[in-house]
N, C-alpha and C positions, 0 to 999 in steps of 0.2 A: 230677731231675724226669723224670719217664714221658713225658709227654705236655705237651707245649710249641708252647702253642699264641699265634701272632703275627699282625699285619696290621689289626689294626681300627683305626678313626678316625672320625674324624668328615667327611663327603662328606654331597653336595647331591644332592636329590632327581634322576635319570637319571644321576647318577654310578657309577664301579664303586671296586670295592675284590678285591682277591685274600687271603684269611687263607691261612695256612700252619699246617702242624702237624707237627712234629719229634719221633720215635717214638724211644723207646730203653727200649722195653719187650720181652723175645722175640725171635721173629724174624717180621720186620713181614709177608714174604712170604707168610706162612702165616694171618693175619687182617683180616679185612676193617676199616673204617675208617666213622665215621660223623660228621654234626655234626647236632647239637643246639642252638637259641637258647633263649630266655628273657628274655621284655621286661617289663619295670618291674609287677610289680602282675598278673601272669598266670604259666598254665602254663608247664612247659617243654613243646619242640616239637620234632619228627624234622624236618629239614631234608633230609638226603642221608644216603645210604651209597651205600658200593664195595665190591664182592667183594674177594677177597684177592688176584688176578692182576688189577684191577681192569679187566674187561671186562663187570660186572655194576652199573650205578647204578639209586638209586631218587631220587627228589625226592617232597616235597610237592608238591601242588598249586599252592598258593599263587608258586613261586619255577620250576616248569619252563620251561624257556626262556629265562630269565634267572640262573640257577647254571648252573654246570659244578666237580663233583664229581672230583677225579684223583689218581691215588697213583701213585708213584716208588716202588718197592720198592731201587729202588740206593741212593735219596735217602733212604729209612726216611722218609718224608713224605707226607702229603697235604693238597690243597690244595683247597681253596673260591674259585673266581671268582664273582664275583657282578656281573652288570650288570643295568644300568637300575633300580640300586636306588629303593626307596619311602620313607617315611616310615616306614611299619608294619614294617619288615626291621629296623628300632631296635632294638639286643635282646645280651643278652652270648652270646657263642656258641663254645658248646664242642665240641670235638674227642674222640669216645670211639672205644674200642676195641672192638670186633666179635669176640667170640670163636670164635660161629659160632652162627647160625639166630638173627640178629640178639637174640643174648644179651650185651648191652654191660656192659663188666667193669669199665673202668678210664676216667675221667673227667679230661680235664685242665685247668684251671686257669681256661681261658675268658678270651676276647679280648671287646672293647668296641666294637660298630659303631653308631656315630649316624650317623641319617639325618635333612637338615635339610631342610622342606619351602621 
C-alpha cells in the first residue's frame, strides 16, 4: 500500500479526531500532501494541502480554524487534526499525493469519520 491512510471514527458533535497517513511512495520530502473528503450522496472536496517542506497549507473554507494540516518528512506522514468537529465534516476522507502545482497523482484508500449530532 502507497498511501495508508488511518484515524477515523465515529466522535460527537465539538469533538476532535487526528487521521494520519503513511507515505511509502518516492521520496515523501519532495511532494506536497493533500486530503480530500467525500460524504454520502455528494462531491468529493479539497479539504487541505501542504507543501512538500510543509511550510505552505491551504484549507477550505468550510474547516479553517478547526483543521490543522502537518507532515513529518522523517515520519513519511501526514496528518489531519480536526477540532470542534460538525455533523457536515461526516464524510470518507482520503489522503492523496501532490506531485506538484497541486496535480494529485496517487489516492489512498480513505478513512471513515462520523460525526454524531
Amino acid at each position: 500500500v502507497q498511501l495508508q491512510a488511518s484515524g477515523g471514527g465515529l466522535v460527537q458533535a465539538g469533538g476532535s479526531l487526528t487521521l494520519s497517513c503513511a507515505a511509502s511512495v518516492g521520496t515523501f520530502s519532495t511532494y506536497g500532501m493533500a486530503w480530500f473528503r467525500q460524504a454520502p450522496g455528494k462531491e468529493r472536496q479539497f479539504v487541505a494541502d501542504i507543501s512538500p517542506g510543509g511550510t505552505t497549507t491551504r484549507y477550505t473554507d468550510s474547516v479553517k480554524g478547526r483543521f490543522t494540516i502537518s507532515k513529518d518528512n522523517a515520519k513519511k506522514a501526514v496528518s489531519l487534526q480536526m477540532n470542534n468537529l460538525k455533523p457536515e465534516d461526516t464524510a470518507l476522507y482520503y489522503c492523496v499525493k501532490d506531485r506538484g502545482w497541486h496535480t494529485y497523482d496517487l489516492w489512498g484508500q480513505g478513512t471513515l469519520v462520523t460525526v454524531s449530532s
